[in-house]
FIFI-671363 format. One record per residue (C-alpha): y, x, z. Coordinates in steps of 0.1 Angstrom, whole numbers, plus 5000, padded with zeros to 4 digits. Each point is the difference from the previous one (the first is absolute). Layout:
FIFI-671363
YXZ/...
END
This chain:
FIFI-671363
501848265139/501150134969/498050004970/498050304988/501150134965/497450114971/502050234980/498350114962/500750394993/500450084961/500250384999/501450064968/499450294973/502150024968/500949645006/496049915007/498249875027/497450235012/497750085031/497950265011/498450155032/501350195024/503250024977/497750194977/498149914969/502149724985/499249714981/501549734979/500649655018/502449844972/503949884993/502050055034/502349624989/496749864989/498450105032/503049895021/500249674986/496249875005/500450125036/503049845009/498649694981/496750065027/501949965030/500650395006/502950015025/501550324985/499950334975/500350355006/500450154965/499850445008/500650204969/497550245017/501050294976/503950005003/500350285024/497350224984/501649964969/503750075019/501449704981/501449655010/497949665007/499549824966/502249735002/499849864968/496649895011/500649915036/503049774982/496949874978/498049955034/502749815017/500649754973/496749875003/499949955037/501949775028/498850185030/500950345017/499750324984/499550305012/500750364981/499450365004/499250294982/503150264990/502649865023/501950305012/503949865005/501949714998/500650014970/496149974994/499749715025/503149804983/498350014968/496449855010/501749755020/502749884976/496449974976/499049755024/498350195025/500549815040/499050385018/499750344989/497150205016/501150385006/496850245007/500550404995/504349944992/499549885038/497950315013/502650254984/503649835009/498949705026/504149924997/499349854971/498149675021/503349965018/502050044969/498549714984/499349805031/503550015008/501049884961/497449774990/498649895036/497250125019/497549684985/500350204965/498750335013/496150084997/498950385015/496450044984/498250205021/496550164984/498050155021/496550155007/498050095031/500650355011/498250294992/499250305014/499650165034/500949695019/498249784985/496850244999/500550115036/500149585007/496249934987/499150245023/501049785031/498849655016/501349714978/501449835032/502150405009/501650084959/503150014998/501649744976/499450114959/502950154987/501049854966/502550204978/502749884977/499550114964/503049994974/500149994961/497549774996/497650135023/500250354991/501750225022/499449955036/503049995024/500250165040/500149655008/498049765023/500149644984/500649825030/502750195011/501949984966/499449664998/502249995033/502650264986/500049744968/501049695022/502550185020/501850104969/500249654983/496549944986/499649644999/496450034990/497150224999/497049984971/497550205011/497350174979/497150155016/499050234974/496550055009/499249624994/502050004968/497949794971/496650055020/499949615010/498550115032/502949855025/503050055012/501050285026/500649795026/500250275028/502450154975/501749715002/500549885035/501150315011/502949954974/500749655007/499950055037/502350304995/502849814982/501649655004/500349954962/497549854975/497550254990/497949914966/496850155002/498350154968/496850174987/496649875002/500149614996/496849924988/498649665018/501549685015/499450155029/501950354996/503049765001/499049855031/499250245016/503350234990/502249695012/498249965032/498750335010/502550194979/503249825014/501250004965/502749804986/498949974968/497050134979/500750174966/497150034974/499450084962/496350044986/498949695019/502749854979/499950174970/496749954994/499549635010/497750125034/501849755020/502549724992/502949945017/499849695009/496449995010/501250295026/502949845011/497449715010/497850215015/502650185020/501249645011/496549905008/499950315022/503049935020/502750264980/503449754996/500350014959/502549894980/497849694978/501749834974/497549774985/
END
């Protein structure tokens, strides 16, 4: 069986770590190399490094500072954030990026995940897909029937960092992704975003049962047990997580252990 993957997520701000809620109210978490480093000292298996105000701000990823991330660090990297062509892509990857992660360039022209996959190999493309539970009629009409009769909860795609919403289901995009090259999926369930109260794990099953690539599953990682649970219940791949990190809640290696002890194949190197 192959090994689960914990991934670290540095979402980056004029070349700082931080990390809110929700995407919402923001807060310093330190030096993105600094941060990089002690991780991949801790056993962390990879980064994702997301210059989460790229697109807002209609300008490129910062690679000076992803090139100042990849120096420090031996295992994969992942970046996203402001990648809307090639040319984009070529230039976080010759930085020392390993995969680029494409979000709202991919909702707008989803050529562009065959484009890439087709240059650079479908293992170096990452669709990110962030997404809530529905709202409106549906979903009210739903609480209004037997738990055992609802229909499944729609969740929605939302694009520029969780902004705008998109006419978009987020299992079936995450199916549209694969088809067109994707090699992965990270998926963020919006609603659980920096609240430490566990992963969406229906969220996430649906997706992984949908696809037949790895899906990372993010948002709410809060306990030991989040992890397990998102691995086993969840069907994820890989579990991505930041103010757990950040903010010493958990160690990396005391998880990975515990994982272990719970019967989740890790990747141990001590």
């Amino acid at each position: 069986m192959l090994s689960r993957r914990l991934i670290a997520c540095l979402d980056v701000r004029d070349g700082r770590v931080v990390k809110g809620v929700r995407f919402d109210d923001l807060r310093d978490a330190g030096d993105p190399a600094e941060l990089a480093a002690r991780y991949a000292q801790d056993g962390i298996d990879e980064i994702a490094f997301l210059d989460i105000t790229a697109t807002l701000d209609a300008r490129p990823t910062l690679v000076s500072t992803v090139r100042a991330v990849a120096d420090r660090v031996f295992i994969p990297l992942t970046v996203g954030g402001g990648i809307r062509s090639q040319d984009d892509a070529r230039a976080v990857l010759e930085a020392g990026a390993d995969k680029v992660s494409l979000n709202t360039m991919a909702l707008r022209d989803p050529s562009v995940i065959t484009s890439l996959a087709r240059v650079y190999g479908s293992q170096a493309v990452v669709v990110a897909i962030d997404a809530r539970i529905g709202r409106g009629s549906e979903v009210d009409r739903a609480s209004e029937v037997p738990f055992g009769d609802r229909p499944p909860t729609p969740y929605t795609v939302y694009s520029r960092s969780g902004t705008a919403a998109e006419a978009r289901d987020a299992v079936d995009w995450a199916r549209e992704a694969e088809s067109r090259g994707a090699g992965e999926i990270l998926l963020t369930s919006i609603d659980r975003d920096g609240t430490r109260a566990g992963f969406d794990c229906d969220l996430t099953a649906r997706v992984s049962s949908a696809v037949g690539i790895p899906v990372i599953a993010s948002g709410g990682a809060g306990t030991p047990q989040h992890f397990a649970d998102v691995f086993s219940r969840g069907r994820a791949d890989a579990a991505l997580a930041a103010s757990v990190f950040h903010f010493s809640s958990l160690g990396i290696r005391a998880l990975k252990d515990f994982l272990a002890s719970q019967g989740v194949p890790m990747r141990l190197d001590w």
